[in-house]
N, C-alpha and C positions, 0 to 999 in steps of 0.2 A: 504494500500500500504506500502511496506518495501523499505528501502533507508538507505542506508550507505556507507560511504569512508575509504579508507584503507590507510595507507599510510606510508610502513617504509623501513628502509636499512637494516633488520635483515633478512637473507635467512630463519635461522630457526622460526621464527615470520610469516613471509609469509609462509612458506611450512604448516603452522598451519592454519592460515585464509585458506587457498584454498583448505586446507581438509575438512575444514568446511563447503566451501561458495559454494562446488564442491563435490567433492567424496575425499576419502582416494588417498593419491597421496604422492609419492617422488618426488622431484624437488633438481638437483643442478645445480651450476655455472661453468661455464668453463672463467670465465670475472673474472680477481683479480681487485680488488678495490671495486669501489660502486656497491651495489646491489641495488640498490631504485628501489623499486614497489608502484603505484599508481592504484587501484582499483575502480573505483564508480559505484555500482550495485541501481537498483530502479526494483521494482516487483510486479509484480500483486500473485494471488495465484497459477496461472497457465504459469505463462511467468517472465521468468526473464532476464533485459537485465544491460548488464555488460559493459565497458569502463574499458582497459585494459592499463598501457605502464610500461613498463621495460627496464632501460636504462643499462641491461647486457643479457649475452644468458644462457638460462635457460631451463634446459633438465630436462623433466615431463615422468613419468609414474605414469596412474591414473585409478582407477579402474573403471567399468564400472557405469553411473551418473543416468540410469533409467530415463535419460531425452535425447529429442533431442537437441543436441547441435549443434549451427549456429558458425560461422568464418566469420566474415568481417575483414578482414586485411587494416590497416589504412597505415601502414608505417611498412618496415624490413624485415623478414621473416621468416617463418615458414621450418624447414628443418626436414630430416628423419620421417615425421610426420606416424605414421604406426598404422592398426589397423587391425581384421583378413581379409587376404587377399588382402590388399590394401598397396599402399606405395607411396607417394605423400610428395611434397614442394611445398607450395604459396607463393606468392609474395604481392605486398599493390593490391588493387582491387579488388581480390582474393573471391571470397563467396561461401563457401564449409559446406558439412554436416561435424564436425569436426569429432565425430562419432555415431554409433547407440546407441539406448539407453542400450542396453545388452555386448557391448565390451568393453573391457580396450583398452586403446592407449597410444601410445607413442612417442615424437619425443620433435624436440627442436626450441625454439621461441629464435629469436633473435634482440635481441635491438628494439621490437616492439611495435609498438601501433595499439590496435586491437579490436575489438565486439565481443563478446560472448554472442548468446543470445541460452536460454534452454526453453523448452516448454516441456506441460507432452503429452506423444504421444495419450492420449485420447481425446483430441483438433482433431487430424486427425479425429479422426470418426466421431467429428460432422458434419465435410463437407464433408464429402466423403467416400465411402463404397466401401468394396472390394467385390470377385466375391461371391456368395453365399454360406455360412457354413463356408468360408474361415476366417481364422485369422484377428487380428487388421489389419488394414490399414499400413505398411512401406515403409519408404523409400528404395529404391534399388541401388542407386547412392550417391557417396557422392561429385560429381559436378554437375552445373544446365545444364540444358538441354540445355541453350542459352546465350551467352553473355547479350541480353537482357532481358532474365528471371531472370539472376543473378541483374541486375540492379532494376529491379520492387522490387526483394525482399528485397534489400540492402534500398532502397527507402523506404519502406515500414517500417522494423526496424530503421530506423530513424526517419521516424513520428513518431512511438510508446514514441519511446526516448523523440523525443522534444515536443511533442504533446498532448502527455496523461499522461506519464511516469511523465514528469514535474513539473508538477503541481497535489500536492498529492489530494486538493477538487476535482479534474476533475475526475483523477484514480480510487477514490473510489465509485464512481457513480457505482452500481453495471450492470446497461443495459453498460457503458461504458466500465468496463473493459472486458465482456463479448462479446461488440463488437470489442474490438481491439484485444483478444486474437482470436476470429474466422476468423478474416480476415488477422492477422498474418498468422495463419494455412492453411490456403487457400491459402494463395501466397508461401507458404514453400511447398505446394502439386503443385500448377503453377510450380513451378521451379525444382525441383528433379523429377527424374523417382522414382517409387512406384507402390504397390499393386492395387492400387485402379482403377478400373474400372470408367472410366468415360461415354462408348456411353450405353443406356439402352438396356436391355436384349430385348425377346418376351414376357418375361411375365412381366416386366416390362411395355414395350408399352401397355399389356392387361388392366394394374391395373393404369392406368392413362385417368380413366372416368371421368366424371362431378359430378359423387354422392362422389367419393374420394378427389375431387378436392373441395368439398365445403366443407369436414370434414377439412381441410387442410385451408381453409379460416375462419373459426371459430374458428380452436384453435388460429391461429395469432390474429382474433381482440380479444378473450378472453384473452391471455396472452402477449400482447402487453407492458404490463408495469414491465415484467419480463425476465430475460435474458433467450432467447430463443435461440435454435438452431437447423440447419436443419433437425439433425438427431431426434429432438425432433417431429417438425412439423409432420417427416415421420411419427415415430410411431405411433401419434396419428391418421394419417388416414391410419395406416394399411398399409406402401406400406414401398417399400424400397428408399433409398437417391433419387436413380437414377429415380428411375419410377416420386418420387415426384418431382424433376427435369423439366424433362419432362415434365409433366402435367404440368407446370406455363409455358415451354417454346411453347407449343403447343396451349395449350387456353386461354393464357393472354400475348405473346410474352413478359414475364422479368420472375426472380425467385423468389424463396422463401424470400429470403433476401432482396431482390429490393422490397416487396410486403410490408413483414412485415417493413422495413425503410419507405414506403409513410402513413403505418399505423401511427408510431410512428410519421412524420410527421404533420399528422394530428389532433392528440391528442396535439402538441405543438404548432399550431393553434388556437386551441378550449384554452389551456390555457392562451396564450398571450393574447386572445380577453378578456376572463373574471380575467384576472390579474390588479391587483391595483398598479404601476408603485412608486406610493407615499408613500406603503407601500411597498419600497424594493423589489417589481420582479422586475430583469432582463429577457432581451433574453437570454442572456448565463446561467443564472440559468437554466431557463425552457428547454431550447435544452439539457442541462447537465441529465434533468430530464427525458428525451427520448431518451438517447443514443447518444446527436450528439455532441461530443468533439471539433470538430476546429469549430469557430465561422464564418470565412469566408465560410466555406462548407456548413454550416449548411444555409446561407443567403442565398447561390446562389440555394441550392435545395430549397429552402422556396420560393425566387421570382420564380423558374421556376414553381411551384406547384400554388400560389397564384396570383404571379402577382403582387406583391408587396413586402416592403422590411419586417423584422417582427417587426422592433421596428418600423413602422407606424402600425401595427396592436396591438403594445403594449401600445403605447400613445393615436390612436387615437381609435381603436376599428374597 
């Protein structure tokens, strides 16, 4: 995990970091006096999330970043914000694609405090597939579909943040970072309109048998203790996102992910019981070691599964 704070009054000092820490970009001030910029980025290899504030107004053109770029606006505003064909101002509350990964943009933040989080747009494929032969997965809007979908996501890059992001032992759990950047992805496909076909084709429905359905059950317990993802599971049984979708939601009513999670459950189970408590395991060691980051989540999926809490099945067996 990568983590670093920035923090100076020097325009051209900043206009450097954020070529760096971003794409090639001009930035100047229309504010005389202080320019103080404060920065704190923390990153996975595939998701980077950023805490912004700038207590002057600061007008960017930047070139295009090759990543999706998120905007939570905390406090100020965002004005002439412009990218091709689009032309928008936000306000605090705000959660916007700021732009696609292939365009420059341009506009001006002002006296704000804000989130910026970037993910590489190959995250989208893992959970979701577009219509057949068709291109990577995109987003097609650069507002959410719903005041409430904007909430879930905003929500969401916050857990990341104080969650996993926080604590660099947790982050580098590799089933953990793997899980938070997928369900980052996920919720940033919930909330933007995009390419991706979500209801399953006819052949689709055809290729979602019981003999697909159990290749698709055996890579998950085979690969269970490796960061896995759906578009993985599909391949391996031959089928595409959607059909393999489908098949879990047809003949076992949950997903792919809800399936391989009670897996990984499981195997955190089997370890707590034959774990030596006296010899240094934890429950949060062990759940870290199967993918599950918040320890509260992780207890309350463990009692609904077991039936108990897991540090009684770590003390007592």
């Amino acid at each position: 995990m990568e983590s670093l704070t920035f923090d100076s009054d020097d325009l051209d000092v900043t206009e450097d970091f954020l070529s760096r820490a971003y794409a090639r970009m001009r930035i100047a001030s229309g504010t005389p006096g202080s320019h103080h910029a404060r920065i704190h980025r923390a990153a996975l290899s595939s998701v980077s999330v950023d805490e912004l504030a700038l207590d002057f107004e600061m007008s960017y053109s930047v070139s295009p970043l090759g990543r999706i770029c998120l905007c939570v606006l905390h406090e100020g505003t965002v004005r002439d914000h412009g990218f091709q064909g689009v032309e928008d101002a936000f306000g605090p509350g705000d959660v916007v694609l700021f732009a696609p990964p292939d365009l420059p943009y341009t506009g001006r933040i002002c006296n704000a405090r804000y989130n910026i989080t970037m993910l590489d747009p190959e995250l989208l494929a893992q959970v979701a597939a577009g219509p057949a032969g068709s291109p990577p997965v995109r987003l097609t809007g650069h507002r959410p579909r719903s005041a409430a979908a904007a909430r879930h996501l905003s929500a969401t890059i916050a857990h990341l943040r104080d969650h996993v992001l926080s604590d660099p032992q947790i982050a580098d759990q590799p089933l953990i970072a793997a899980t938070a950047a997928q369900h980052l992805a996920a919720s940033v496909l919930a909330t933007f309109p995009s390419t991706a076909l979500e209801e399953p084709t006819a052949a689709d429905r055809h290729d979602a048998h019981p003999a697909m359905l159990r290749r698709a059950l055996a890579y998950i317990d085979d690969h269970a203790d490796r960061p896995v993802t759906v578009a993985d599971i599909a391949a391996a049984a031959h089928v595409t996102v959607r059909a393999l979708q489908y098949a879990f939601r047809r003949h076992l009513d949950t997903t792919p992910l809800a399936h391989l999670r009670r897996v990984r459950l499981a195997h955190a189970h089997r370890d707590l019981l034959d774990a030596d408590p006296g010899a240094g395991a934890t429950v949060t060691s062990i759940a870290a070691r199967w993918g599950f980051h918040h320890p509260g989540r992780f207890a309350s999926l463990y009692r609904q599964e077991f039936r108990r809490n897991p540090h009684e099945s770590l003390f007592h067996g």
